[in-house]
N, C-alpha and C positions, 0 to 999 in steps of 0.2 A: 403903158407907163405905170399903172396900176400895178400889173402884175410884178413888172421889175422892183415895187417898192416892198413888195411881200415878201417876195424874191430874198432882201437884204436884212430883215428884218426875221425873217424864217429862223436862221439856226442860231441866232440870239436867244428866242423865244423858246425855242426845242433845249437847249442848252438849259436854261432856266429850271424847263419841266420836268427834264431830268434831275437835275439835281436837287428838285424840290422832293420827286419821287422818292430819290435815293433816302434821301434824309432821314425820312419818313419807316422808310423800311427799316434804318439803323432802331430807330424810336420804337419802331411797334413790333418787328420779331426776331431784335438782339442780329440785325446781319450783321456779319463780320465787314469793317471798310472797305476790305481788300477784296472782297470778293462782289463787287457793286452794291457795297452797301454806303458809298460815301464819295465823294472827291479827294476828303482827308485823308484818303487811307496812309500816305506817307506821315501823317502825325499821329501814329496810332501802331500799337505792335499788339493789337487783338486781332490779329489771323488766324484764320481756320487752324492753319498748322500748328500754333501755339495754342489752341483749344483740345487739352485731354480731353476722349474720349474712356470713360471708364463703364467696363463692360463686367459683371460679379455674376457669381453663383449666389441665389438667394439661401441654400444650404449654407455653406459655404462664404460668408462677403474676401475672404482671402485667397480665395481660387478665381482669378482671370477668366473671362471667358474669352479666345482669341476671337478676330474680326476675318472668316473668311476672304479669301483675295477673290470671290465674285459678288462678293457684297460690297467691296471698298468705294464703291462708286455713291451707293446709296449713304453710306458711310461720310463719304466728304461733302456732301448735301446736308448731311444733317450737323455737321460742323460748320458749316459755312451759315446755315440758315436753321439755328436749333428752338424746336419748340415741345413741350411734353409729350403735343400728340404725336409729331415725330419721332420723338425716343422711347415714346410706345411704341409705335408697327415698327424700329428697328428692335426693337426687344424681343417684338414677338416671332419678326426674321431670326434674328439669333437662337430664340431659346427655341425654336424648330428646331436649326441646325447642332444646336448643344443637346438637345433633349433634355433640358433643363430647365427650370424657372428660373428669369435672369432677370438681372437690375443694369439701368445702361444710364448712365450721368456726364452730363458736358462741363466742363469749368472754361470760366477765362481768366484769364488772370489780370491783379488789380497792381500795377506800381504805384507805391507812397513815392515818389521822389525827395522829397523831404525825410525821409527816416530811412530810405532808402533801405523798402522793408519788399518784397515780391509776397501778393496773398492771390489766394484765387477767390472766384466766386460761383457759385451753382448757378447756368442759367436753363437748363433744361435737366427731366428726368424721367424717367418709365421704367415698368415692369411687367414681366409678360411671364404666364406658365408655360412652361415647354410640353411638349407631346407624345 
């Protein structure tokens, strides 16, 4: 009888934990909703995919550095869950592959709905010497 009341009372509690989790994560390393960083993710259009990823030549800030397609993976992790020390080692990933010293910056983007103004915001950044 015991066990059946824990039984009911289980994925309430699991439920809870989770979403306490999640919360938590939005708060302390900018995850994006959508990518479990929330339950709100439908009230929220800060998805990873609306987060530029801007990748420069430190020579250069108007020369792109592209984002290899065997990188893209580590790429969307660091969109999804961006943090400086992150967009350092992809910097230093990239400016391997560039052979360049490169600067790598993540924006999200801020709607005023009131002035219905679109701004973005810095919320990670890094740079690494190439080799």
């Amino acid at each position: 009888m015991r066990f059946q009341r824990v039984l009911t009372v289980l994925p309430a509690t699991l439920l809870v934990l989770v979403a306490g989790w999640q919360a938590i994560r939005v708060q302390t390393h900018d995850q994006s909703p959508w990518v479990g960083g929330g339950f709100a993710m439908f009230s929220y259009v800060d998805a990873s995919v609306y987060r530029p990823l801007v990748a420069v030549t430190i020579a250069d800030p108007s020369v792109a550095v592209l984002v290899p397609e065997h990188m893209s993976k580590e790429a969307e992790r660091l969109l999804s869950t961006p943090t400086d020390d992150r967009a350092r080692r992809f910097a230093e990933s990239l400016a391997t592959e560039a052979g360049e010293t490169v600067h790598v910056e993540i924006w999200r983007p801020i709607f005023d709905a009131d002035a219905l103004v679109v701004d973005a915001e810095l919320i990670a950044s890094g740079s690494a010497a190439g080799s």
